[in-house]
N, C-alpha and C positions, 0 to 999 in steps of 0.2 A: 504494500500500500504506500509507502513513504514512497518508494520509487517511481510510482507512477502518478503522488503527488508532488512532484520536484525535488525529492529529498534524495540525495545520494551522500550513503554512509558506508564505514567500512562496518558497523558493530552488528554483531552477530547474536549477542545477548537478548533475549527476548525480554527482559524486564526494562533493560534499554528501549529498545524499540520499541516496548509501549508507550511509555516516558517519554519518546520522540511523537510519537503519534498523538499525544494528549498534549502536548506543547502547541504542535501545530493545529490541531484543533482549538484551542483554545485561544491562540492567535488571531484565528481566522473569528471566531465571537466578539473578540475585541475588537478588528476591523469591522463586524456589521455583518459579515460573509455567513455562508451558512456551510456547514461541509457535508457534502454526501456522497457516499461510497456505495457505486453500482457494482454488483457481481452478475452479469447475465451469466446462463448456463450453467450456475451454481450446483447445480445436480450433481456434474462432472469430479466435482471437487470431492476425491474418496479417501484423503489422511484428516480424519476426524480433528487432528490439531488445531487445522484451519479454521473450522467452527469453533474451536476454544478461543481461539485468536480474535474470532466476529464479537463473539460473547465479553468479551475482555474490551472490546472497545464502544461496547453499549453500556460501558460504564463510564464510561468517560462525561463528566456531568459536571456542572453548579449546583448552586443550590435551588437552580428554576426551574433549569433547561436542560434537555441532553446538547454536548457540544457536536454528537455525528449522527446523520443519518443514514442507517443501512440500509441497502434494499438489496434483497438476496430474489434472482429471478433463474426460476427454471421450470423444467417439468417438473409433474405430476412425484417424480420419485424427490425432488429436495424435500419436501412434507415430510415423507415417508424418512430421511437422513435427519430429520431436525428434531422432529418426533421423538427420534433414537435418544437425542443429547437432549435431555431432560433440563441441564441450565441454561442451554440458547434456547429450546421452547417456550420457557418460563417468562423469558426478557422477548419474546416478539410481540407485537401488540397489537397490528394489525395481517391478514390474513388475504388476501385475493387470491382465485383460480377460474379462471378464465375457461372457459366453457366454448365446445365445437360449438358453429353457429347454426342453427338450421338454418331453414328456406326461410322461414320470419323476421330472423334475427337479420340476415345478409340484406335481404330488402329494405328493413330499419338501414341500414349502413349506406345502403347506397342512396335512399333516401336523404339523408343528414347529408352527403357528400356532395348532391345534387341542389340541395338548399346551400349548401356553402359557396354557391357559385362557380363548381364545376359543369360542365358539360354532361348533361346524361344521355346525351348521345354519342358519347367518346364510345371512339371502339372496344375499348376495354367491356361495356357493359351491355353493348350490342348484343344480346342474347346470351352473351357470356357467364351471368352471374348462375345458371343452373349447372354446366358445364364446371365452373368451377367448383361448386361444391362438392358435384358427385367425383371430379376425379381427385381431391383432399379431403371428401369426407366431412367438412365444415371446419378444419382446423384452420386457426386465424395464419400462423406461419406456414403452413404449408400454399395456403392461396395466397398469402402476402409472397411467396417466391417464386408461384407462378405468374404472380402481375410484374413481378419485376422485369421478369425473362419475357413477359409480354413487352413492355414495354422499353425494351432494351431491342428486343426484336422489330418493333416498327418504329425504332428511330434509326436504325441499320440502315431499315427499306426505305426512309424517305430518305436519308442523306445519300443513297446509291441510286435513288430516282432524280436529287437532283444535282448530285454530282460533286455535291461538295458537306464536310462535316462542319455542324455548328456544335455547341454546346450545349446545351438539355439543361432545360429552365427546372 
């Protein structure tokens, strides 16, 4: 964490390194800032320490406020890892899991997207939104990397219909 919040140290000592982490946190309070520490994929993460480690720095506190915010995201199996470690479940407080979307739910979506002033006649939605669900099943990531590669795919075809690449707004 230190390292990929600017902090390059040689110390190795974990009671250091917390003591670094709750400095710098506690820095960033006094500045106004707020700190929050994303882990996508968190699932992945299979030496139990690391969760000690998450857990160690949800302490990190005043007498008001917590000084970090973690957000630990992944599949359905991090629950099931967190669960395990009875003192990080204890200290999480809030809980989201995000649910395949059926045919209801995707039409809500494309609705809200169509009111935010996109085109609901972009090709993307062209008859598209049943297509997508049945071949991901309604899973939000899996359609979200099918629209990518969509539309990674017809910015290929227009810049080879007109001959020249722009940049994608």
């Amino acid at each position: 964490m230190l390292y990929q919040l600017g902090v390059e140290t040689q110390e190795t000592r974990k009671p250091e390194l917390l003591h670094m982490l709750n400095d710098l946190f506690f820095r960033n309070y006094q500045a106004g800032r707020d700190s929050v520490v994303i882990v996508d994929e968190a699932q992945l993460i299979e030496d139990d320490a690391v969760f000690e480690g998450f857990g160690s720095c949800m302490n990190f506190q005043t007498d008001d406020r917590f000084l970090v915010t973690l957000l630990l995201i992944g599949s359905p199996e991090l629950g099931v890892k967190v669960r395990r470690l009875k003192h990080l479940d204890q200290r999480i407080s809030l809980r989201y899991h995000l649910n395949t979307l059926d045919d209801n739910a995707h039409r809500e979506l494309h609705r809200a997207s169509a009111a935010d002033g996109r085109s609901a006649e972009s090709a993307l939605h062209r008859g598209g939104d049943q297509a997508r669900l049945r071949l991901h099943a309604g899973h939000p990531r899996e359609i979200n990397n099918l629209c990518d590669v969509a539309l990674l795919v017809g910015y290929s075809s227009a810049s080879r219909r007109s001959g020249k690449r722009s940049s994608p707004r």
